[in-house]
Jmol script that loads the backbone (N, CA, C; Angstrom):
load data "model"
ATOM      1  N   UNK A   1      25.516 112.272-111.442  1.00  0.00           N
ATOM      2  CA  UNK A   1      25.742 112.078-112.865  1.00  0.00           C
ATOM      3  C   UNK A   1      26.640 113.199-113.383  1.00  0.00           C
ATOM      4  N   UNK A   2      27.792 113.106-114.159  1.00  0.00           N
ATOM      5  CA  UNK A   2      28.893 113.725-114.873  1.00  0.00           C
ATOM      6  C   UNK A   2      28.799 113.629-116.422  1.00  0.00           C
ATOM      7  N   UNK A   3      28.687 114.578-116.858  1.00  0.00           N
ATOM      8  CA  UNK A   3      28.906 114.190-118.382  1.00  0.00           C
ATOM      9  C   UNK A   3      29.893 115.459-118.857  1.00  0.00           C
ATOM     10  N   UNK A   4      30.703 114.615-120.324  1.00  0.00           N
ATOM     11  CA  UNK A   4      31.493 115.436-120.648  1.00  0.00           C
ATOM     12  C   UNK A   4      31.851 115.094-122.446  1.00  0.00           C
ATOM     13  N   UNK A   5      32.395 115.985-123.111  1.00  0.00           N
ATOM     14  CA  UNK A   5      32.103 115.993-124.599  1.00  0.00           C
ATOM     15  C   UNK A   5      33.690 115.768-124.527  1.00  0.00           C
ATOM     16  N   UNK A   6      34.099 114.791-125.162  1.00  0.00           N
ATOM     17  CA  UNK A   6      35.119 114.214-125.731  1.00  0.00           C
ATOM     18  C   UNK A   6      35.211 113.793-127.610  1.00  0.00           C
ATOM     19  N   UNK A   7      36.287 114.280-127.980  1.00  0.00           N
ATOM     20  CA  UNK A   7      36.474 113.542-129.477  1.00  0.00           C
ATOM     21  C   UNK A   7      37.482 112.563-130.031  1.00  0.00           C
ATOM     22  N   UNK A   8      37.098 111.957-130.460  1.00  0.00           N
ATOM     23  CA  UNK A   8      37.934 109.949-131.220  1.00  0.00           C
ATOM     24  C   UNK A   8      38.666 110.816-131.744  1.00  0.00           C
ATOM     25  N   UNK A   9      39.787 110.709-131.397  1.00  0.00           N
ATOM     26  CA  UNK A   9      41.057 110.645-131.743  1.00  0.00           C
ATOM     27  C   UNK A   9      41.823 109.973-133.379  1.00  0.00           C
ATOM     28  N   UNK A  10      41.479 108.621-132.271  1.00  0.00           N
ATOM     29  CA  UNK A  10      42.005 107.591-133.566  1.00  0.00           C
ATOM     30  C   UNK A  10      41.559 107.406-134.851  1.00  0.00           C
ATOM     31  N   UNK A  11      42.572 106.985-135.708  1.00  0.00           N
ATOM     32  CA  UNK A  11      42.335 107.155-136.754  1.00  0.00           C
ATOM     33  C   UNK A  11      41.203 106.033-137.810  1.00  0.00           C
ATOM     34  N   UNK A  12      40.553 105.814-136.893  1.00  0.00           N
ATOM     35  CA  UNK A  12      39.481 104.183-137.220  1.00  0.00           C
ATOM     36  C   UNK A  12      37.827 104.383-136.857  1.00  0.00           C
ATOM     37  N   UNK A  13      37.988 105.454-135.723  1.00  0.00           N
ATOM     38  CA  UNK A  13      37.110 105.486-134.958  1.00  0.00           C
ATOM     39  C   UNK A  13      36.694 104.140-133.992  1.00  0.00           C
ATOM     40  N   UNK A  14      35.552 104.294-133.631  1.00  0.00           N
ATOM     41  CA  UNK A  14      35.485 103.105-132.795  1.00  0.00           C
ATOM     42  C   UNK A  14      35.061 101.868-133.456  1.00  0.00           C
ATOM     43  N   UNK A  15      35.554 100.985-134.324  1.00  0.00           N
ATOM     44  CA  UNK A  15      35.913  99.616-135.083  1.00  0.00           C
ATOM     45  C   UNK A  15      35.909  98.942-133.774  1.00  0.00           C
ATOM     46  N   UNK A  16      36.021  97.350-134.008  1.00  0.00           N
ATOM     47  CA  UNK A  16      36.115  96.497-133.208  1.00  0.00           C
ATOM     48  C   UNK A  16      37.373  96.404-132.266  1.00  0.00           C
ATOM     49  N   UNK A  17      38.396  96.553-132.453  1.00  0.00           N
ATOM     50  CA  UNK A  17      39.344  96.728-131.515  1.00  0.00           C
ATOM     51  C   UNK A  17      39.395  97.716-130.768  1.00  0.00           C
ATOM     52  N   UNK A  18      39.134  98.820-131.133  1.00  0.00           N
ATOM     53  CA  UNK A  18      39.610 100.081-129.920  1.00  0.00           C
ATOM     54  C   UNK A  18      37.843  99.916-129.297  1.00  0.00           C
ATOM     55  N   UNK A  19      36.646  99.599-130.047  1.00  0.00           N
ATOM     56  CA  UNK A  19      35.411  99.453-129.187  1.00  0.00           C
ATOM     57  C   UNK A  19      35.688  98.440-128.444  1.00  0.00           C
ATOM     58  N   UNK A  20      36.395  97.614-128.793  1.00  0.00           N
ATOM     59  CA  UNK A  20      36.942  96.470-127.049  1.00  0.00           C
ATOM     60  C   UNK A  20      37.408  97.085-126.111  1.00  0.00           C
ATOM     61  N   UNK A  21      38.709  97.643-126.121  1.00  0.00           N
ATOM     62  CA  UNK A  21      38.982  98.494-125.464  1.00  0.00           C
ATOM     63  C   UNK A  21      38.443  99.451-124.460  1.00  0.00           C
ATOM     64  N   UNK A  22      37.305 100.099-125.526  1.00  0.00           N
ATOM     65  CA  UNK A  22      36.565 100.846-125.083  1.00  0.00           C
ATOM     66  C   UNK A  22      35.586  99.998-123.843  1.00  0.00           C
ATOM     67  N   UNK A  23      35.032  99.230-123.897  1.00  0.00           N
ATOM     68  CA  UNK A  23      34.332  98.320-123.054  1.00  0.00           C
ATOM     69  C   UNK A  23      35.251  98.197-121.850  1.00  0.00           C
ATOM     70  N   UNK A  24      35.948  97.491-122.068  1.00  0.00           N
ATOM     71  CA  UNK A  24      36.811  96.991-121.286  1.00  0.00           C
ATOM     72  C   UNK A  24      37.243  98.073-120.545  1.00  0.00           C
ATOM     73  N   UNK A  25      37.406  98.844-120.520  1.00  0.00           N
ATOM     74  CA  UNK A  25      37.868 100.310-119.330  1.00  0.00           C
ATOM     75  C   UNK A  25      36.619 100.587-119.055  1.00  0.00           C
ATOM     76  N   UNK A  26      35.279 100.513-119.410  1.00  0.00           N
ATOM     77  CA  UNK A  26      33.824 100.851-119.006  1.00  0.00           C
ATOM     78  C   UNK A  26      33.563 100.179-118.147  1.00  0.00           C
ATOM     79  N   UNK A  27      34.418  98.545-117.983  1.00  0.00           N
ATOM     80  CA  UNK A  27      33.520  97.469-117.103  1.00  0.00           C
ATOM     81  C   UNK A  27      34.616  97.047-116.302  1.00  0.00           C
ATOM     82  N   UNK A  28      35.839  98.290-115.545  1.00  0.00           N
ATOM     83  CA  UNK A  28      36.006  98.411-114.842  1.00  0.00           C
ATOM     84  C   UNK A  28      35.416  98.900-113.843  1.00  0.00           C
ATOM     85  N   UNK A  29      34.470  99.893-113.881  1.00  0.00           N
ATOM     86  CA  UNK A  29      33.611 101.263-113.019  1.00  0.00           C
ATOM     87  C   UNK A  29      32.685 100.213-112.632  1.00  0.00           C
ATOM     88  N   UNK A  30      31.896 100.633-111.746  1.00  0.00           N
ATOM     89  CA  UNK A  30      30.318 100.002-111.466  1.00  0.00           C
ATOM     90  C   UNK A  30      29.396 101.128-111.507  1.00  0.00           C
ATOM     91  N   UNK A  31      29.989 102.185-112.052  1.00  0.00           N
ATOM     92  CA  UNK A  31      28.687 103.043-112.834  1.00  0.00           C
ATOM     93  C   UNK A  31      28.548 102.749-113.854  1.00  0.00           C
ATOM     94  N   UNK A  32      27.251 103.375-114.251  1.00  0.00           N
ATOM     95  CA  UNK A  32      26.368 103.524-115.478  1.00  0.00           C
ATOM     96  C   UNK A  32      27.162 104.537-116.651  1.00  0.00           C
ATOM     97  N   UNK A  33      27.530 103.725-117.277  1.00  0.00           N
ATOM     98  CA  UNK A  33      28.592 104.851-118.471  1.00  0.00           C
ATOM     99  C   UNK A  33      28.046 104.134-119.901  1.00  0.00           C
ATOM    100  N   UNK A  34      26.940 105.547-120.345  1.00  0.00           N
ATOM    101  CA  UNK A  34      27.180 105.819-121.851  1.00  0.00           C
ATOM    102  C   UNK A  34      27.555 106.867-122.333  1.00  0.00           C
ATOM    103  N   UNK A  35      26.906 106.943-123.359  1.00  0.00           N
ATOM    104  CA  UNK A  35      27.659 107.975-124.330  1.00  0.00           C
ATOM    105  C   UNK A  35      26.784 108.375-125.587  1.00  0.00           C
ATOM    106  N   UNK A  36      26.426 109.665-125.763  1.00  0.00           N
ATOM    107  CA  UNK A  36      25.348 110.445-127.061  1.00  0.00           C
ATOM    108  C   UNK A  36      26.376 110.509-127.927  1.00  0.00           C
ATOM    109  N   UNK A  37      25.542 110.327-128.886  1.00  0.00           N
ATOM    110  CA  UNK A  37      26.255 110.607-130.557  1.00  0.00           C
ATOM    111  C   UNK A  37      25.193 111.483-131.068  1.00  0.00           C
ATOM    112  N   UNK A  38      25.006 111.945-132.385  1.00  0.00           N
ATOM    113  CA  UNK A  38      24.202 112.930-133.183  1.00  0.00           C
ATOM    114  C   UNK A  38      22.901 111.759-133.336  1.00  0.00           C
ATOM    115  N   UNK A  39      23.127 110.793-133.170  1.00  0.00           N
ATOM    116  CA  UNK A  39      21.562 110.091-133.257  1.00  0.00           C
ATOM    117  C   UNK A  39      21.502 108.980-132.624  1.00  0.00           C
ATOM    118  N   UNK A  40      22.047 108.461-131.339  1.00  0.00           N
ATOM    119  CA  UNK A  40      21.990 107.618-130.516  1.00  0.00           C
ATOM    120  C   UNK A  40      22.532 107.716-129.369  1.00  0.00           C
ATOM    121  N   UNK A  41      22.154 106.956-128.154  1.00  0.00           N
ATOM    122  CA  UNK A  41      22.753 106.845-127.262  1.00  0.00           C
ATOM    123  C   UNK A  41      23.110 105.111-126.786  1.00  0.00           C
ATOM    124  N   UNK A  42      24.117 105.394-126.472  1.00  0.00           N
ATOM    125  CA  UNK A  42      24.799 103.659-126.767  1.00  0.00           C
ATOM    126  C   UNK A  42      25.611 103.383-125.358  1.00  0.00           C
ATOM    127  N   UNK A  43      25.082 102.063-124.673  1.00  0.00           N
ATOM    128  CA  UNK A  43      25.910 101.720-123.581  1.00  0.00           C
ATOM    129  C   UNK A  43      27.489 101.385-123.635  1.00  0.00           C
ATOM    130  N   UNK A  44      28.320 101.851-122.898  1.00  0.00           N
ATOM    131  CA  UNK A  44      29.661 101.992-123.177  1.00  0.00           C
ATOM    132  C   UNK A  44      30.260 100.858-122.805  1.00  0.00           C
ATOM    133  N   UNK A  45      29.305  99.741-121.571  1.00  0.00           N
ATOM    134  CA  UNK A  45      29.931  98.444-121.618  1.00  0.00           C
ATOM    135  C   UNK A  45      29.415  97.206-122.846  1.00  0.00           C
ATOM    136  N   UNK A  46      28.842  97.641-123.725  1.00  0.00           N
ATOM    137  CA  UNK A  46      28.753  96.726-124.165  1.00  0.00           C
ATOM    138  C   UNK A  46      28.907  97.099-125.914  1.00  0.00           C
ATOM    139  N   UNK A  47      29.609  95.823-126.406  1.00  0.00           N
ATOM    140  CA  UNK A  47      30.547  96.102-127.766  1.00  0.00           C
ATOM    141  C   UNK A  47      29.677  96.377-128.596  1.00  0.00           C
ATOM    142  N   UNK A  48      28.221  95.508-128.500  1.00  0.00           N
ATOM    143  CA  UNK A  48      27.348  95.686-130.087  1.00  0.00           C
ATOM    144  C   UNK A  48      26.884  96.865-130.083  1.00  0.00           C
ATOM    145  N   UNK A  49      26.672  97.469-128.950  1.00  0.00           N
ATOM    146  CA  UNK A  49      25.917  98.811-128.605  1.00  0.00           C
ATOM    147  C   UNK A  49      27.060 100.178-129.223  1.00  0.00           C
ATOM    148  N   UNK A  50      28.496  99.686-128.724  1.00  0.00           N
ATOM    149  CA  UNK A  50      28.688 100.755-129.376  1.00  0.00           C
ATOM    150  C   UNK A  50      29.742 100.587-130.458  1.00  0.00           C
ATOM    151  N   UNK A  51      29.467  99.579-130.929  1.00  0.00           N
ATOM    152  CA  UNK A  51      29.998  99.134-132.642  1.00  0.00           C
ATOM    153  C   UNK A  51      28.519  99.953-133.486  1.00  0.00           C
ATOM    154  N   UNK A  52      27.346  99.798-132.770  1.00  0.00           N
ATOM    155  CA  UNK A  52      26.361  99.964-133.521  1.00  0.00           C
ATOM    156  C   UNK A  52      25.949 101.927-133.900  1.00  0.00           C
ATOM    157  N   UNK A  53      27.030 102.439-132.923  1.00  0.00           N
ATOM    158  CA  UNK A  53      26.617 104.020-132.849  1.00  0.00           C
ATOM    159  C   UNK A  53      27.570 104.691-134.197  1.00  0.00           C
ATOM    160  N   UNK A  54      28.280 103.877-134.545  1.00  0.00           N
ATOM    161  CA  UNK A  54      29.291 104.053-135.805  1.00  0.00           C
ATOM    162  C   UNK A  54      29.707 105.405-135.808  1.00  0.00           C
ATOM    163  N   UNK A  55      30.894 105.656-134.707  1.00  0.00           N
ATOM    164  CA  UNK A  55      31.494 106.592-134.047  1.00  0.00           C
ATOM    165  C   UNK A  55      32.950 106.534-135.096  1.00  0.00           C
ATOM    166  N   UNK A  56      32.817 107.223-135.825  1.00  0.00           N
ATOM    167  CA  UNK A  56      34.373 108.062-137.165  1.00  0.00           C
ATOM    168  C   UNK A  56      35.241 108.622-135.848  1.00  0.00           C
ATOM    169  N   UNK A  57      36.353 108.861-137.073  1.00  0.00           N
ATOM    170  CA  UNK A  57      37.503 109.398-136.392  1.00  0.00           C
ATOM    171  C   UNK A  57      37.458 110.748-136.497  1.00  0.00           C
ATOM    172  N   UNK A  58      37.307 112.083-135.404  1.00  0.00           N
ATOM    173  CA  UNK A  58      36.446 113.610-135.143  1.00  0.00           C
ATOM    174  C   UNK A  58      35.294 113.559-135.038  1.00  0.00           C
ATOM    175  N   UNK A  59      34.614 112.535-134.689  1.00  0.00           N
ATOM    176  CA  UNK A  59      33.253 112.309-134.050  1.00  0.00           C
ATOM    177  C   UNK A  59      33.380 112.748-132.386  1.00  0.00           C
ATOM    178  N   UNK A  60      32.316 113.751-132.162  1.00  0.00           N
ATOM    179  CA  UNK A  60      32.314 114.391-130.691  1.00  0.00           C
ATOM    180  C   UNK A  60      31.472 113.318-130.350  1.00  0.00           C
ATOM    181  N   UNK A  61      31.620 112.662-129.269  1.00  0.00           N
ATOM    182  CA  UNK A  61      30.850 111.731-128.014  1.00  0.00           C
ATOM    183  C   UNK A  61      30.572 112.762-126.867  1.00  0.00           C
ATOM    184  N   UNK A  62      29.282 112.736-126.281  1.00  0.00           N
ATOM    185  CA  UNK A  62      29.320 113.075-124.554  1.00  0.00           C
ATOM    186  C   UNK A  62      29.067 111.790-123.644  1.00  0.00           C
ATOM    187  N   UNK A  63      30.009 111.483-122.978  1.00  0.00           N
ATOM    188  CA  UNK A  63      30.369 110.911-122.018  1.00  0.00           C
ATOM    189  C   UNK A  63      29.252 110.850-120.633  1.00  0.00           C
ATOM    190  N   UNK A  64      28.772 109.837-120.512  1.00  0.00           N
ATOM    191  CA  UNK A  64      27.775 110.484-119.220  1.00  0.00           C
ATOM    192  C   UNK A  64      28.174 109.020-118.453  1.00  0.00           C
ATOM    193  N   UNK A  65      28.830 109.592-116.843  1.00  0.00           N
ATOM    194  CA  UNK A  65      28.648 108.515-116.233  1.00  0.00           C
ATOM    195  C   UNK A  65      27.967 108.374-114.850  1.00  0.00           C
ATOM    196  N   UNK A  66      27.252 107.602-114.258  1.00  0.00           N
ATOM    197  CA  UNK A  66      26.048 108.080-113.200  1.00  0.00           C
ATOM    198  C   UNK A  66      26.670 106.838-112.133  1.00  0.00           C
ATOM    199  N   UNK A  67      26.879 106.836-110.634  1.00  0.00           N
ATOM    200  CA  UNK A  67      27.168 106.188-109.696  1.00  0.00           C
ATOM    201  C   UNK A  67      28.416 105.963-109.186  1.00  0.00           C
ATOM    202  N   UNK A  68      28.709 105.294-107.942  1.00  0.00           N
ATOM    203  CA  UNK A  68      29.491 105.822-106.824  1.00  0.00           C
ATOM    204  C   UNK A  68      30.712 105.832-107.188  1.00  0.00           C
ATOM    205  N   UNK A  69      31.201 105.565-108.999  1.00  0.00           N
ATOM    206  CA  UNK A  69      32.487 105.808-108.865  1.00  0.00           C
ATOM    207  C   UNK A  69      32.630 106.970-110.135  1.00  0.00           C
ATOM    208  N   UNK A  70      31.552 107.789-110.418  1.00  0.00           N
ATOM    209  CA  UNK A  70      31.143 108.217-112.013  1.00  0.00           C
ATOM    210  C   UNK A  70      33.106 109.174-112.149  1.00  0.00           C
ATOM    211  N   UNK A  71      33.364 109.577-110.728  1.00  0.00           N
ATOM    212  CA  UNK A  71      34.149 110.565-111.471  1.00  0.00           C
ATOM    213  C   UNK A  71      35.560 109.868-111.629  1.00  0.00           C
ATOM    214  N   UNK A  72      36.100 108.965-110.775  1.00  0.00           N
ATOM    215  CA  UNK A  72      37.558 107.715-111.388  1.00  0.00           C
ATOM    216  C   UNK A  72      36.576 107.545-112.642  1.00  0.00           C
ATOM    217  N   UNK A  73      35.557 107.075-113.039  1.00  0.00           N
ATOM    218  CA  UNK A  73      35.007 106.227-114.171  1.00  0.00           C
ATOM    219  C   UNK A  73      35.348 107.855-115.479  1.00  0.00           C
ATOM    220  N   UNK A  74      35.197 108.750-115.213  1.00  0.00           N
ATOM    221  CA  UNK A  74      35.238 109.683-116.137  1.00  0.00           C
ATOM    222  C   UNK A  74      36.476 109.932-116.533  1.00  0.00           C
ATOM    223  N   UNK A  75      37.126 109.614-115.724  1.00  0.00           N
ATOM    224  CA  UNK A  75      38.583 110.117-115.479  1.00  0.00           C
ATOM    225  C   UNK A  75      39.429 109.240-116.393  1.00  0.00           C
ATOM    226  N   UNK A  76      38.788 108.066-115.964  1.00  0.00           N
ATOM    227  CA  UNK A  76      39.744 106.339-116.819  1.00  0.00           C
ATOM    228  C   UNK A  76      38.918 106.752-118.524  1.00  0.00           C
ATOM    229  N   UNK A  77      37.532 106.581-118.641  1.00  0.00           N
ATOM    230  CA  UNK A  77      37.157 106.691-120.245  1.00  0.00           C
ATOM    231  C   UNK A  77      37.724 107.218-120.967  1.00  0.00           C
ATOM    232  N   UNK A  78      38.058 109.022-120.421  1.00  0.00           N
ATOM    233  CA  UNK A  78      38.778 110.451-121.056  1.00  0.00           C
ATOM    234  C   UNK A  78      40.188 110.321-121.389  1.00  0.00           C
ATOM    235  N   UNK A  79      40.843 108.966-120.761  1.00  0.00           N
ATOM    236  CA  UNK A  79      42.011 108.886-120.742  1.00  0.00           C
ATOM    237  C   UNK A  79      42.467 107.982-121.909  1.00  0.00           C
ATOM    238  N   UNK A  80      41.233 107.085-121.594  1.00  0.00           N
ATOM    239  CA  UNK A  80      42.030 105.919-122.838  1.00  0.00           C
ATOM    240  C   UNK A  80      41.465 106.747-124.042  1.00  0.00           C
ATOM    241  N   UNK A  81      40.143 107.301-124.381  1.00  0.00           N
ATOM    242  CA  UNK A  81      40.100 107.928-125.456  1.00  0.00           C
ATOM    243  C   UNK A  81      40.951 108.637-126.185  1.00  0.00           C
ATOM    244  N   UNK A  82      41.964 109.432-124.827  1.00  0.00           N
ATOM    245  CA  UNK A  82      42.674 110.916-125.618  1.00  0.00           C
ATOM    246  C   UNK A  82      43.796 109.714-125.825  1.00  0.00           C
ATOM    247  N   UNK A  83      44.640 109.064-125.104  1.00  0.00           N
ATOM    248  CA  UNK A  83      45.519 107.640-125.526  1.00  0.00           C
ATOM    249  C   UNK A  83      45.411 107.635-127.035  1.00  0.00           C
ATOM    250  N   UNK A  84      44.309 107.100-127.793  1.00  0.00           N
ATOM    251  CA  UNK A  84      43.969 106.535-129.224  1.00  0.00           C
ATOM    252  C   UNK A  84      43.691 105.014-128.861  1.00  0.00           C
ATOM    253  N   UNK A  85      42.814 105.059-128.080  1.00  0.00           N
ATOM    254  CA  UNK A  85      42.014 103.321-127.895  1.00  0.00           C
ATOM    255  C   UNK A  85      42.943 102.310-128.017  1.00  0.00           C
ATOM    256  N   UNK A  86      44.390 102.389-128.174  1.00  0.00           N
ATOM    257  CA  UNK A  86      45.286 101.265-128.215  1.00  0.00           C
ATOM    258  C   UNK A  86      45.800 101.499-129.900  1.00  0.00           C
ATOM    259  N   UNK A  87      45.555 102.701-130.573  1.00  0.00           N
ATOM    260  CA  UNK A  87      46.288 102.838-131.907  1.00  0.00           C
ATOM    261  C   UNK A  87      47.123 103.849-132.340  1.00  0.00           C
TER     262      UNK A  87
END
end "model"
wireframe off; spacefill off
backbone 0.3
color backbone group
């Protein structure tokens, strides 16, 4: 297991489009990838889960990903995040 503190970039935070996004690079990996906020922890493949953590734009996330690919899987999340989720 890897975890790492990353911050939303974009200027929306995670809304429905860049939380697609966000999924969608999660459910490439076949590890276990979520992610802590100040009062939840929310699965990173799935949209309602983390539409529901209502992640702003300078909101710190830690990144935690657990299994045989956690560190490509850390590597791809950190990337599209610092990107701007597609904005």
């Amino acid at each position: 297991m890897i975890k790492q503190t990353v911050t939303i970039k974009n200027p929306t935070g995670l809304h429905l489009r860049p939380a697609g996004l966000f999924c969608k690079t999660a459910m490439m990996y076949n590890s276990k990838i979520t992610f802590e906020t100040k009062n939840s922890i929310a699965n990173a493949k799935s949209v309602l889960s983390v539409l529901g953590a209502c992640v702003k734009s300078g909101d710190e996330i830690d990144l935690i990903c657990d299994g045989e690919d956690e560190e490509a899987a850390m590597k791809g999340m950190v990337e599209v995040i610092e990107e701007g989720l597609g904005e």
